[in-house]
C-alpha positions in Angstrom: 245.4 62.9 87.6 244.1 59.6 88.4 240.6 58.9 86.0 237.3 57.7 87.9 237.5 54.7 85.0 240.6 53.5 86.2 239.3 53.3 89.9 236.3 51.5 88.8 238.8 49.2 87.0 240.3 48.7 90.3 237.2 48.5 92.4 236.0 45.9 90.3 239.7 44.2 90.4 239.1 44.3 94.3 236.3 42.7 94.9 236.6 40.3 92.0 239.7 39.0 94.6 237.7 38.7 97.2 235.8 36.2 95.5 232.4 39.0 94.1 231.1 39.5 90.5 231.4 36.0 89.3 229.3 37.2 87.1 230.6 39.4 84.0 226.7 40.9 83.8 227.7 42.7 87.3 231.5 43.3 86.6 230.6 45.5 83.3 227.9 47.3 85.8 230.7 48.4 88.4 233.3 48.9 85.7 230.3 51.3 84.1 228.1 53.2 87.1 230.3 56.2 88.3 229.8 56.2 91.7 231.3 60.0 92.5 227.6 60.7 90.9 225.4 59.5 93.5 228.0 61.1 96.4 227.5 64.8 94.9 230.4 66.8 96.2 230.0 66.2 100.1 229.7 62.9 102.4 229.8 62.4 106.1 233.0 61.0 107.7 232.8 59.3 111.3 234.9 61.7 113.8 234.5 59.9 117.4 231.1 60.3 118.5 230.8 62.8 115.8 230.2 63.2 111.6 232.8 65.8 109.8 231.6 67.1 107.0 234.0 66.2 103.8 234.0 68.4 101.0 235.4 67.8 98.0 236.9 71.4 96.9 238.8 71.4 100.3 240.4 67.4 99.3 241.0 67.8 95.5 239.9 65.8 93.0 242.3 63.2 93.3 242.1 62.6 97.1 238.0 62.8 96.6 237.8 59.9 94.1 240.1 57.6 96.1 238.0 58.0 98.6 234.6 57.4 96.6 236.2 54.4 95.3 237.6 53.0 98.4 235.2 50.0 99.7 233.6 52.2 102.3 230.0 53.6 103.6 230.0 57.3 103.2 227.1 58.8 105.5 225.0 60.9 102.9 222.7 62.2 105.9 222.9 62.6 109.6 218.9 62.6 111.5 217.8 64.3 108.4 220.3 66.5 107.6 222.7 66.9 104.7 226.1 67.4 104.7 225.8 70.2 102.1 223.6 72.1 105.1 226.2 71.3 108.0 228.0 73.9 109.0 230.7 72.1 111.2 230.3 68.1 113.0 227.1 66.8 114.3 226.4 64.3 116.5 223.8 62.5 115.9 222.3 59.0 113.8 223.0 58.5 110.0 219.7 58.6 108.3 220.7 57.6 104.9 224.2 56.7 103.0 225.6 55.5 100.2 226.7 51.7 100.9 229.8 50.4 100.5 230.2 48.8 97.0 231.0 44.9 98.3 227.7 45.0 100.1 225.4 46.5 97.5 227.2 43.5 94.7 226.7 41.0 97.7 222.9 42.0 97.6 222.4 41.7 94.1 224.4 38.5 94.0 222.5 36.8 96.5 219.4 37.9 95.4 220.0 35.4 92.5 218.9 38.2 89.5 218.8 37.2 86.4 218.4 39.0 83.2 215.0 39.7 82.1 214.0 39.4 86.2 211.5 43.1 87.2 213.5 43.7 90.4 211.6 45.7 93.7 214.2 48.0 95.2 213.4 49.3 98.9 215.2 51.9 99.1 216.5 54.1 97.0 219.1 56.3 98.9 221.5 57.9 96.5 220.6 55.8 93.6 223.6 53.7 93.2 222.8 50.6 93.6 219.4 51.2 91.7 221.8 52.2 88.7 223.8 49.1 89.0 220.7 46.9 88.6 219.6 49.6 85.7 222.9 48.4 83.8 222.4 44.8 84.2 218.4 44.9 83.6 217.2 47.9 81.8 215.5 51.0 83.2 212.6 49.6 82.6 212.5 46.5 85.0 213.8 48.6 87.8 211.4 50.1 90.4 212.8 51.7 93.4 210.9 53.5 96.4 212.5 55.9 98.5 210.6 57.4 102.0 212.4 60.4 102.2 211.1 63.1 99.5 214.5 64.7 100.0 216.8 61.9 99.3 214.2 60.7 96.1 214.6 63.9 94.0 218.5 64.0 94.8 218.2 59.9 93.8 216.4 61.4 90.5 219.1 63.6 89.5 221.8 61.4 90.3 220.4 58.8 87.9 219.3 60.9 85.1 223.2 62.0 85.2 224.4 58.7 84.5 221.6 58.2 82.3 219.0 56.2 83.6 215.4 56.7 84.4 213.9 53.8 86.3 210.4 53.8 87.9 211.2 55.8 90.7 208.2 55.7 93.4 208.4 57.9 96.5 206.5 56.3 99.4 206.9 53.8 102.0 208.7 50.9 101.1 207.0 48.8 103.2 204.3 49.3 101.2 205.8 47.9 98.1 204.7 49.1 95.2 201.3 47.3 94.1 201.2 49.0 90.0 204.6 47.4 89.1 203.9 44.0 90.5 204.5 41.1 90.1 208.3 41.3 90.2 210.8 38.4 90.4 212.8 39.7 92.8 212.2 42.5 96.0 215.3 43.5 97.4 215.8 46.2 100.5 218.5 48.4 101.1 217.4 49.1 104.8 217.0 46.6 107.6 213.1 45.8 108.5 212.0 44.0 111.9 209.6 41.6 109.5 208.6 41.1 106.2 205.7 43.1 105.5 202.7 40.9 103.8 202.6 43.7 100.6 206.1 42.5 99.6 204.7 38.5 99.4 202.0 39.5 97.8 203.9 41.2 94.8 205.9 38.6 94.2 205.4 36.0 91.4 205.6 32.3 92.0 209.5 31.4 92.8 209.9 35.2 93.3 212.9 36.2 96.0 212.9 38.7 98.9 216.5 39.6 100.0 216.8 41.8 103.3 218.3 41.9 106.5 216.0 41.0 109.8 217.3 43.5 112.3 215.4 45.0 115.3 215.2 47.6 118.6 218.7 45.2 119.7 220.5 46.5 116.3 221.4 42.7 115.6 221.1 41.8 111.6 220.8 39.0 109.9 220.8 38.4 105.8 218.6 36.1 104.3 217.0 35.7 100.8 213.8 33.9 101.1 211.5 32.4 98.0 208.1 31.9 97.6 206.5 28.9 96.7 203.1 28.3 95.0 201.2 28.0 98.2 202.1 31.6 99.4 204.7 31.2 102.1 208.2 32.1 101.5 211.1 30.2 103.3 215.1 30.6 103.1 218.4 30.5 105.4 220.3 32.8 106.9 223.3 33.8 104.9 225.8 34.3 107.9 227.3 37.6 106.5 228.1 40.5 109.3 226.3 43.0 107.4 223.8 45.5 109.0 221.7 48.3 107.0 220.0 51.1 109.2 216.0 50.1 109.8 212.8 51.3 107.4 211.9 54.9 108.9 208.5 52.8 110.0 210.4 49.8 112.0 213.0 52.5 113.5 213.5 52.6 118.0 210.4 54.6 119.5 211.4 57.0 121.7 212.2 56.3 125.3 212.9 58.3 128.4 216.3 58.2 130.1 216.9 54.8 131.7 217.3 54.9 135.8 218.1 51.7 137.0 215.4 50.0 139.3 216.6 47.7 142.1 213.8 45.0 140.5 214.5 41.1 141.4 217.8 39.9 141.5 219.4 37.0 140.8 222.8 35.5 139.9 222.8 35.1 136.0 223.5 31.3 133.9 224.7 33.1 131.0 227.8 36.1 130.8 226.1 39.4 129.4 229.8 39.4 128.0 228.1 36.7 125.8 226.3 39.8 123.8 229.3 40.9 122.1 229.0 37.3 119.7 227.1 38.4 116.6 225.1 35.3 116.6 224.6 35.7 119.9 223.0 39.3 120.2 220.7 38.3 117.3 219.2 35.2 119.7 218.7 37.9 122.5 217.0 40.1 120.1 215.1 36.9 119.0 214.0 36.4 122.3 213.0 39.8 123.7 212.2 41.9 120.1 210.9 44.4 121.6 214.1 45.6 124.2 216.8 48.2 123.0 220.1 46.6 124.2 222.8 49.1 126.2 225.8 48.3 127.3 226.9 49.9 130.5 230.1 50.9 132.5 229.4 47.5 134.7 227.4 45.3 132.4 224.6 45.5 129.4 221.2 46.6 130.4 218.0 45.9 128.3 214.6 48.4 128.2 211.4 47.3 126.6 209.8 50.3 124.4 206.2 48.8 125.3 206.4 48.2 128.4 208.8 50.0 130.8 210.4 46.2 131.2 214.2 46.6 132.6 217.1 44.2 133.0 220.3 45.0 134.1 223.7 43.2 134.7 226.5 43.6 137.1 229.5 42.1 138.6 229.3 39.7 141.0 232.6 38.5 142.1 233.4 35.6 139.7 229.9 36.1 137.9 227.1 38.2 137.4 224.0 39.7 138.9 220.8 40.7 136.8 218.6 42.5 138.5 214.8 42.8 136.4 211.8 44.9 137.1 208.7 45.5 135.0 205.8 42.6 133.6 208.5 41.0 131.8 211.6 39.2 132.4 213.5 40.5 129.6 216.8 38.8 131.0 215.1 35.4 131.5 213.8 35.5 128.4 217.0 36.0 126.7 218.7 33.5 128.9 216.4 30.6 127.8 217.1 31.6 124.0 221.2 31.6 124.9 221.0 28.6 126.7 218.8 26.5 124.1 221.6 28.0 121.3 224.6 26.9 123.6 223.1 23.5 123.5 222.9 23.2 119.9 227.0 24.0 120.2 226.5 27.8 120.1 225.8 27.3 115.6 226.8 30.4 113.6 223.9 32.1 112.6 223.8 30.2 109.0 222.6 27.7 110.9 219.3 29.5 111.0 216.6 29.9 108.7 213.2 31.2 108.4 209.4 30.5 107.3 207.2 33.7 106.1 203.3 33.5 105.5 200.8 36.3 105.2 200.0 35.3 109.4 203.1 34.3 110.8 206.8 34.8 110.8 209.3 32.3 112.4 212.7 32.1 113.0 214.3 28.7 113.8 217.4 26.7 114.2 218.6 23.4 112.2 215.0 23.3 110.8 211.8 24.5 111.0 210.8 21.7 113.5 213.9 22.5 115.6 213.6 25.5 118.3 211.7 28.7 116.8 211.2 32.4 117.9 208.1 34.0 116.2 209.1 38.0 114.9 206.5 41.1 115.6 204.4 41.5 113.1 
């Protein structure tokens, strides 16, 4: 039977080829936090448009660790529900899951932790990545806050298993969490649409804040930002293509079922094919944060949740036709931001970086003097 240690050992061997855990600190913590504890004995496992439940009396032991040790995100919740609840596939949107290993060490490592740093964790989930900074820190400079009452007492469990008991805070994350400040380092576990003022204000002088920006588009971007003495907190994008799902509070609103309207119509200056470029859709996003982004059988269509805005592509022989109805011109909007990228030579999105104070929250290109896209806040 193959031994959970030995998987570690090869986890760790893994992602120590690709170039991760540089650092012996975070190598001992992988080698040492079992990870089949925070997974209990069920996961979710992508089945088309649908999530299987996996259990692990039906795989066997040895097909169950490989597969907790594989570098993979197993869904630990589907719009609320548990797998241990599911009687057969669901369709639906994972709500919570445990992330794949290379991402939670690419977190931690950018985050820039050091030993003897009181780390912020936003998002707890099932507790394993808060039990990897446990190992490298000590329970007791490890705060993590979890929304979901559900997922925060399973969290609990799971850590006092592999015996730790951080300060475990169930609330919003967005929030922070004001009685353990002022902490070097915040980092979140879920994607948020802007930086929420608490999280600057619980930081100490030179403190980090490591997240992804993401929005109603679904385009991400990872960045770790530090704060200087005056209060605002600046940093680069990293350029990864990583995405975590969005805070509960900075999740889609609801919409109705999109009709298209006839609108204006014009032929288009940029390809909606253009979309499908990761840097790309996060410049859209950039320039119209409040639009959900759908592609269709013909084009891509965009919807603002505030509004009742609409844009929507089709072919047009050798091009393409947008047409656009509502108070904004979602498609113009996002043409401008395309074009201006294209003329700076279409940059990867390391390229960008971004300034934070307690007012105002900019995203810009080259520099912050170079072209800028302010986030809703």
């Amino acid at each position: 039977m193959t031994s959970s240690a030995s998987l570690r050992h090869g986890l760790v061997q893994e992602l120590t080829g690709r170039g991760q855990l540089t650092d012996p600190a975070w190598r001992s913590a992988v080698e040492a936090v079992p990870r089949e504890f925070f997974l209990g004995d069920t996961f979710f496992r992508v089945n088309g448009t649908q999530w299987d439940p996996v259990r692990r009396e039906q795989l066997g032991e040895d097909e169950w660790l490989r597969l907790v040790y594989s570098d993979t995100t197993w869904v630990t919740q589907v719009d609320g529900i548990s797998p241990v609840d599911a009687v057969g596939s669901l369709a639906g949107r994972p709500t919570s899951s445990s992330t794949l290993p290379s991402l939670v060490m690419r977190m931690v490592e950018l985050a820039d932790i050091r030993d003897g740093d009181k780390v912020l964790e936003i998002g707890t989930g099932t507790g394993y990545s808060t039990a990897i900074l446990c190992h490298r820190l000590g329970d007791e400079l490890v705060y993590s806050v979890e929304y979901d009452e559900t997922l925060a007492q399973a969290a609990a469990q799971h850590l006092r298993t592999a015996g730790h008991t951080p300060n475990l805070v169930l609330g919003d994350g967005l929030r922070g969490h004001q009685d353990g400040a002022e902490y070097e380092a915040i980092i979140a576990t879920c994607a948020v649409r802007n930086i929420p003022p608490s999280w600057l204000w619980q930081l100490s002088d030179g403190g980090s804040i490591t997240t992804t920006i993401s929005g109603w588009m679904l385009a991400s971007g990872l960045i770790r930002l530090v704060l200087d003495d005056e209060g605002i907190a600046r940093g680069r994008f990293a350029g990864d293509t990583v995405s975590f799902m969005p805070a509960r509070p900075h999740e889609r609103p609801p919409r109705p079922t999109f009709y298209q309207h006839p609108g204006k119509t014009r032929r288009t200056r940029v390809s909606p094919d253009l979309l499908d470029d990761w840097t790309a859709h996060f410049v859209a996003q950039l320039a119209a944060p409040s639009a959900e982004l759908a592609h269709t059988a013909d084009g891509v269509a965009l919807v603002d949740a505030a509004t009742g805005s609409q844009a929507w592509t089709e072919p047009d022989g050798s091009g393409w036709t947008v047409h656009q109805d509502g108070p904004l011109h979602l498609w113009d909007q996002v043409e401008d931001a395309l074009t201006v990228w294209q003329k700076a030579g279409s940059p990867p999105q390391a390229d960008f970086g971004m300034t934070v104070t307690e007012w105002d929250q900019v995203v810009w290109l080259g520099d912050p003097s170079g072209p800028r896209w302010r986030l809703p806040t």
